[in-house]
C-alpha positions as CSV (number, residue, x, y, z in Angstrom):
1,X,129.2,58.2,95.0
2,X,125.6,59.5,95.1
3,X,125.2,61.0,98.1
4,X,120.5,62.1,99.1
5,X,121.1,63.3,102.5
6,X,117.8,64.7,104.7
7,X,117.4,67.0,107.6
8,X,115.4,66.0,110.1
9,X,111.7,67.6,108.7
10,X,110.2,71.4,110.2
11,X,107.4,68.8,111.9
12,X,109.1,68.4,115.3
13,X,108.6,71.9,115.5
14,X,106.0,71.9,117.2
15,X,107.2,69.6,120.1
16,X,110.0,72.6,121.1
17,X,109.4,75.2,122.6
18,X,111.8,78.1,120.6
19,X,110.6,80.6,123.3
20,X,112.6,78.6,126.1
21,X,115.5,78.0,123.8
22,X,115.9,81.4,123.5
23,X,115.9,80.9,119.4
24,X,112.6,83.5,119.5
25,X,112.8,86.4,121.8
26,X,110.2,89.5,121.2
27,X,107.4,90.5,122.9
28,X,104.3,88.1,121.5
29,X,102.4,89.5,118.7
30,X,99.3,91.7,118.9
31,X,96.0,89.8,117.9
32,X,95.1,90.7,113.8
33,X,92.7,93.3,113.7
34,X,89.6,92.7,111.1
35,X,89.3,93.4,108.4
36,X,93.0,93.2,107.3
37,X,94.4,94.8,104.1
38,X,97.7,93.4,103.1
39,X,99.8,94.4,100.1
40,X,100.6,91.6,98.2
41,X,102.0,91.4,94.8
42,X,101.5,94.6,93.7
43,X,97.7,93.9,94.6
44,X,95.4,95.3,98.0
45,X,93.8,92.3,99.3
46,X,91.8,91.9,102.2
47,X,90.5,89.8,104.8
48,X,87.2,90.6,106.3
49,X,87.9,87.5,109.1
50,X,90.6,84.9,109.5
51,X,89.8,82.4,106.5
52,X,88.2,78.8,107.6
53,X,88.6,77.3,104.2
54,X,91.2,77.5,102.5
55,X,92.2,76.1,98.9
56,X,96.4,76.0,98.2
57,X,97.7,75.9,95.0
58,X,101.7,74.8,95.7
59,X,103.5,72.3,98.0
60,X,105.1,75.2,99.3
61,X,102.4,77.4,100.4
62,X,100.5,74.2,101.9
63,X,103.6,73.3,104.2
64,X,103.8,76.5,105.1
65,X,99.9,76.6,106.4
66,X,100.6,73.1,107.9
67,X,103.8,74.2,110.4
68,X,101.5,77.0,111.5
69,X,98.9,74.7,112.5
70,X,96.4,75.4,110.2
71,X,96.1,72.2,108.3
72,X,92.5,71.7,109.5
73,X,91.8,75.1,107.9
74,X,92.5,73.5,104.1
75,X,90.0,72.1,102.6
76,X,92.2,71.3,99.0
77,X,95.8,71.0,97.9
78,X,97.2,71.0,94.3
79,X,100.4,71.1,92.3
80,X,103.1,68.6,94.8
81,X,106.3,68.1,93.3
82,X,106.9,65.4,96.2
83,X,106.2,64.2,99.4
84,X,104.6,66.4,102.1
85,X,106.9,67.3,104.9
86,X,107.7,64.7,107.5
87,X,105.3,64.3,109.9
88,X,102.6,65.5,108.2
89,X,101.4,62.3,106.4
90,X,98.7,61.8,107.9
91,X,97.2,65.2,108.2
92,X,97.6,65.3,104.6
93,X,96.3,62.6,103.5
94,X,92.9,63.5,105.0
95,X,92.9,66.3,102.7
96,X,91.2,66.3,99.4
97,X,93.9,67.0,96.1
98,X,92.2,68.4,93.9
99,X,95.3,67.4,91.2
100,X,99.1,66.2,91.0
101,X,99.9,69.7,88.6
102,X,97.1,72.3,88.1
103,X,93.3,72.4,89.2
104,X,90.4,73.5,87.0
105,X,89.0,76.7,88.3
106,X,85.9,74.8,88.7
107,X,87.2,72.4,91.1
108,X,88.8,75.2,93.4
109,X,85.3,76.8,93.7
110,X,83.8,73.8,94.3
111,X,85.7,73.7,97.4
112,X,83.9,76.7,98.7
113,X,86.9,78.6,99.8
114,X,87.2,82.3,101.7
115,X,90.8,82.3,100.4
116,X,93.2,80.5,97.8
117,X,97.3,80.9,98.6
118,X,98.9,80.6,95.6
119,X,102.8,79.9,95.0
120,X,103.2,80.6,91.7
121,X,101.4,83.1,89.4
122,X,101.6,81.0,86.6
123,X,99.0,79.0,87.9
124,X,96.9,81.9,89.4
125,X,98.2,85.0,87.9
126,X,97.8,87.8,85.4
127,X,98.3,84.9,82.6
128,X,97.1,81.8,85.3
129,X,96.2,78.4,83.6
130,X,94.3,78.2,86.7
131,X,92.4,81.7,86.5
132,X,93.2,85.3,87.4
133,X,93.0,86.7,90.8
134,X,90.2,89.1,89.5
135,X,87.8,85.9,88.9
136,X,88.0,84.5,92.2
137,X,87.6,88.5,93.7
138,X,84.9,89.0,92.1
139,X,83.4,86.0,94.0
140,X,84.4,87.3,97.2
141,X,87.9,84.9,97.3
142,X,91.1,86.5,98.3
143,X,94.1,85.2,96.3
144,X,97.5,85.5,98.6
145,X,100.6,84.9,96.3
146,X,104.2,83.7,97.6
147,X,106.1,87.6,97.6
148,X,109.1,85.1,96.3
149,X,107.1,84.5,92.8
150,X,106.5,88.4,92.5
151,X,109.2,90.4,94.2
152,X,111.7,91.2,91.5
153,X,111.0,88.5,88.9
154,X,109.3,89.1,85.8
155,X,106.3,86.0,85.0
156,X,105.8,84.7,81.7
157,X,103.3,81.7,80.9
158,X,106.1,80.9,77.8
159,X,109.1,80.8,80.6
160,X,109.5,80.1,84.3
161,X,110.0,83.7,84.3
162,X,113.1,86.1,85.0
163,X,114.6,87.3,88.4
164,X,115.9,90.8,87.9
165,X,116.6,90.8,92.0
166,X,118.5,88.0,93.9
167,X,116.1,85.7,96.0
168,X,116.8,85.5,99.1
169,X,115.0,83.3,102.3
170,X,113.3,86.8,103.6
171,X,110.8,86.5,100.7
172,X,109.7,83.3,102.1
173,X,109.7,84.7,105.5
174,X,107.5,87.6,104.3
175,X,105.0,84.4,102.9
176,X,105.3,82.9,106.1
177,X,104.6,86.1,108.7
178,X,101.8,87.1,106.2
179,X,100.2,84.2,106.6
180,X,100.0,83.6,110.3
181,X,99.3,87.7,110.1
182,X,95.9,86.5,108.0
183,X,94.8,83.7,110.6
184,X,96.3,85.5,113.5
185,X,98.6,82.9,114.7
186,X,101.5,85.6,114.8
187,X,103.6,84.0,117.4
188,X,103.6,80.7,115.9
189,X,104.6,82.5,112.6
190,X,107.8,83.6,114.3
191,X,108.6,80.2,115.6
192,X,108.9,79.2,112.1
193,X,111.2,82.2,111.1
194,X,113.4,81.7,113.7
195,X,113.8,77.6,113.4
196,X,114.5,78.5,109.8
197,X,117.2,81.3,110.3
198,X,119.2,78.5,113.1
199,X,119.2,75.6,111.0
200,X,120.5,77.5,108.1
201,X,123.3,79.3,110.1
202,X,124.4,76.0,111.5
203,X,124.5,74.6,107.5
204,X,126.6,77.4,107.0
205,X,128.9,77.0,109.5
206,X,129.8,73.1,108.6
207,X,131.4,73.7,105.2
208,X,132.8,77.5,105.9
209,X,136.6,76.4,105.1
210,X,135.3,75.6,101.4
211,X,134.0,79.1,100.9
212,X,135.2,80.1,97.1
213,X,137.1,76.9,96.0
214,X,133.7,75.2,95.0
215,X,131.2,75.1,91.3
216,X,128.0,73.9,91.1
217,X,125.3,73.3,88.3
218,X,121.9,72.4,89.5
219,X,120.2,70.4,87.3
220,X,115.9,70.2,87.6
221,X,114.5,68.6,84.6
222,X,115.0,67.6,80.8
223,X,112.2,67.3,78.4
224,X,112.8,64.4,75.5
225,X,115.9,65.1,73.7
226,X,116.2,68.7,75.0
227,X,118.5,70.5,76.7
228,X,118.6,70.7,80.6
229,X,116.4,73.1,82.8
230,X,119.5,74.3,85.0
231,X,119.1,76.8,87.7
232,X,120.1,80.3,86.6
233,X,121.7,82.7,89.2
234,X,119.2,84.5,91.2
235,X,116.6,81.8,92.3
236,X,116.9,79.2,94.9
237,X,119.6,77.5,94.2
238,X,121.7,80.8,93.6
239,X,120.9,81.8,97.0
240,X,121.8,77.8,98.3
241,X,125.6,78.2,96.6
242,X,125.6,81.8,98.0
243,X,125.4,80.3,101.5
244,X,128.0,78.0,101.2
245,X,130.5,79.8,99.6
246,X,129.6,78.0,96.2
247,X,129.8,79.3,92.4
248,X,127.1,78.9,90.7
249,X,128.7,78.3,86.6
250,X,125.1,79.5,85.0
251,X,125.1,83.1,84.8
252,X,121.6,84.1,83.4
253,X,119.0,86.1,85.1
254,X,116.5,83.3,83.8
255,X,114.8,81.0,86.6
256,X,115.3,78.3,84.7
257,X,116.8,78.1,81.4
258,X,117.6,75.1,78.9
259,X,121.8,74.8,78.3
260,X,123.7,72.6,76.8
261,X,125.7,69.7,78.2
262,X,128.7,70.7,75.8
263,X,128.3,74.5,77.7
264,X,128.3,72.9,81.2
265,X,131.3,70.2,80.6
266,X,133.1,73.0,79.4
267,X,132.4,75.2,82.5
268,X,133.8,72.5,84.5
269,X,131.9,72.2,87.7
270,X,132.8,70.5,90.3
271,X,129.4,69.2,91.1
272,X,126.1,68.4,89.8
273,X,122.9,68.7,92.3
274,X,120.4,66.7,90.6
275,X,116.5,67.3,91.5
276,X,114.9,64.0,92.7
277,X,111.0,64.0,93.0
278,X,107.7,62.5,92.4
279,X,106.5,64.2,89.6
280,X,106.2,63.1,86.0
281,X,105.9,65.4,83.4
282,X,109.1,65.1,81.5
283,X,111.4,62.1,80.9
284,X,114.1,63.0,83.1
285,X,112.1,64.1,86.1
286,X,113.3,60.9,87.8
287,X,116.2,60.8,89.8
288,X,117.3,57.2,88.5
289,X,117.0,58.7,84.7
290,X,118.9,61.9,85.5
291,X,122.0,59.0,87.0
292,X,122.0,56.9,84.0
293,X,122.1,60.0,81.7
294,X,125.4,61.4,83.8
295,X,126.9,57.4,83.0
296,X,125.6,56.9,79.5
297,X,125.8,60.3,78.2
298,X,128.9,60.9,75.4
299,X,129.5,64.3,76.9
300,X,128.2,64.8,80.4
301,X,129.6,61.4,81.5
302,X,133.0,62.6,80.8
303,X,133.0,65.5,82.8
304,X,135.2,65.1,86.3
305,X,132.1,66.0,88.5
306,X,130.3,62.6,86.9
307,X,133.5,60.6,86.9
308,X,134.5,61.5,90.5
309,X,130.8,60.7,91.9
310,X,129.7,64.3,93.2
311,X,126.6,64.1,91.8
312,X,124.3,64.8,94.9
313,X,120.5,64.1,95.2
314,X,118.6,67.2,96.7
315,X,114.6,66.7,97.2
316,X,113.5,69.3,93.8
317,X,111.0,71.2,96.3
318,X,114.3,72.3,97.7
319,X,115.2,74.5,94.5
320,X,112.1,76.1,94.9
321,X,112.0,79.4,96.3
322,X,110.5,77.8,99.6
323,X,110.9,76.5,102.8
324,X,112.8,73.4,101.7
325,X,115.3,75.7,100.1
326,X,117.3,75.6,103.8
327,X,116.5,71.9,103.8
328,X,118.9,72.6,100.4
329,X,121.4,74.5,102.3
330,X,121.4,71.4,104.7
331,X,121.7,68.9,102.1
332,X,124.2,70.1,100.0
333,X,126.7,71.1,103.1
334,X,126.0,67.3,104.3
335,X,127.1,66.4,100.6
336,X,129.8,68.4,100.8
337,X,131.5,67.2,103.6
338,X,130.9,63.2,103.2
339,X,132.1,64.0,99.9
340,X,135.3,66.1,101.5
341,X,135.3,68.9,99.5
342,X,135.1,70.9,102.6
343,X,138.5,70.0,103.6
């Protein structure tokens, strides 16, 4: 049983009105006073005016300008894993990608932009294949980095990098309050926060009597004939089982290291969360390859997990450090209990 369950998408947002709910209380932020200096990855960078164009380099970072209403402040869009946000199809398609993976440096600054928001530093970064945040400075371009992609993880351009300090969702709320700090859109920042924080409690709640009895592996990616890009402890999907009470059976620091399928049989978990998405840059990106490995495979067919059908589909955005990741919490708990392992 393959379970690929969705939440309804962060779009409707905008049609409720979280003040009346009573899900955001506080006093409605003061107006951004120019010019702005923000610490940001171990960097100063400021912001002489809210930014009109605006370049993003992640999915991530271009949802997040899209719930705060900024989508006709960006001007160009790079590196999607998947499909935008529902709801935001349209708005998105009337803005120019500049590529699938990474852009040229040329083709960012061809864009003209008074900002570039970055979500990870391996594409703009001390070692960027995109360029360093000193290149676009010295032409007067601000580079804002996702805090989750800095804040106690080490960056490699040979590695996805190490997390020395457990992520958690307030990294991405930090990205999100930042952001609506830099156009001054404050109040809708804190919508945002606070839909998040709800939707996530409520995931919580719906498989609580499972808390401790569950294992999990999350499975991204396999280049040809390698071993499997599994999630270690401290990113995304660390802090996904930590919500629901799961253990995670991959007990590196690494973001995303390569183990063997003899390693994770033996580990025994009692479900695999396989990434499904659009991109294509190694065999088993696709959902329907990562299935018929977990049937055909000598070893990782025979584990129970495989044999008992809880292998469950989560959208690979969602074991990014983002946004999605509560989209994650929601999908997994929905799994969960269809599946009833929450009984």
């Amino acid at each position: 049983m393959n379970i690929f369950l969705k939440r309804p998408s962060l779009a409707g947002l905008g049609a409720i009105s979280l003040i009346a709910s009573g899900l955001f209380h506080g006093a409605l932020a003061a107006q951004t006073g120019y010019p702005l200096t923000l610490e940001n990855c171990g960097r100063q960078v400021t912001f002489e005016k809210a930014p009109s164009r605006t370049v993003s380099i992640g999915q991530s970072s271009t949802e997040i300008l899209y719930l705060l209403g900024l989508a006709d402040k960006v001007v160009g869009t790079a590196l999607w894993v998947g499909p935008v946000l529902k709801g935001y199809e349209e708005v998105n398609s009337k803005i120019d990608r500049l590529a699938d993976n990474e852009p040229s440096f040329e083709s960012v600054l061809a864009k003209k932009p008074d900002i570039v928001a970055v979500q990870f530093q391996w594409q703009v970064g001390p070692e960027g294949v995109v360029g360093k945040p000193e290149q676009f400075e010295e032409l007067g371009i601000p580079v804002y980095t996702s805090p989750s992609d800095c804040t106690g993880k080490e960056n490699s351009a040979a590695s996805d990098g190490v997390r020395h300090q457990v992520f958690t969702m307030d990294l991405v709320y930090r990205e999100i309050r930042d952001l609506a700090k830099i156009y001054d859109v404050q109040d809708r920042g804190e919508e945002v926060v606070a839909d998040l924080k709800h939707r996530e409690a409520a995931a919580r709640a719906k498989v609580a009597s499972a808390e401790g009895r569950l294992s999990a592996v999350f499975w991204f990616s396999s280049a040809a004939g390698a071993d499997p890009y599994v999630a270690g402890r401290n990113g995304a999907p660390g802090y996904i089982m930590s919500a629901l009470g799961i253990e995670n059976i991959i007990k590196t620091d690494d973001e995303w290291p390569t183990v063997g399928w003899e390693t994770i049989a033996k580990a025994d978990p009692t479900m695999i969360v396989a990434g499904a998405m659009d991109r294509r840059r190694y065999p088993l990106d696709s959902i329907e390859a990562k299935h018929k490995f977990l049937e055909t495979d000598p070893v990782a067919s025979l584990m129970p997990a495989a044999k008992n059908g809880h292998v469950f589909d989560m959208d690979a955005q969602a074991m990014n450090p983002t946004i999605r990741t509560i989209e994650g919490i929601e999908t997994l708990a929905e799994a969960i209990a269809a599946a009833g392992l929450a009984r």
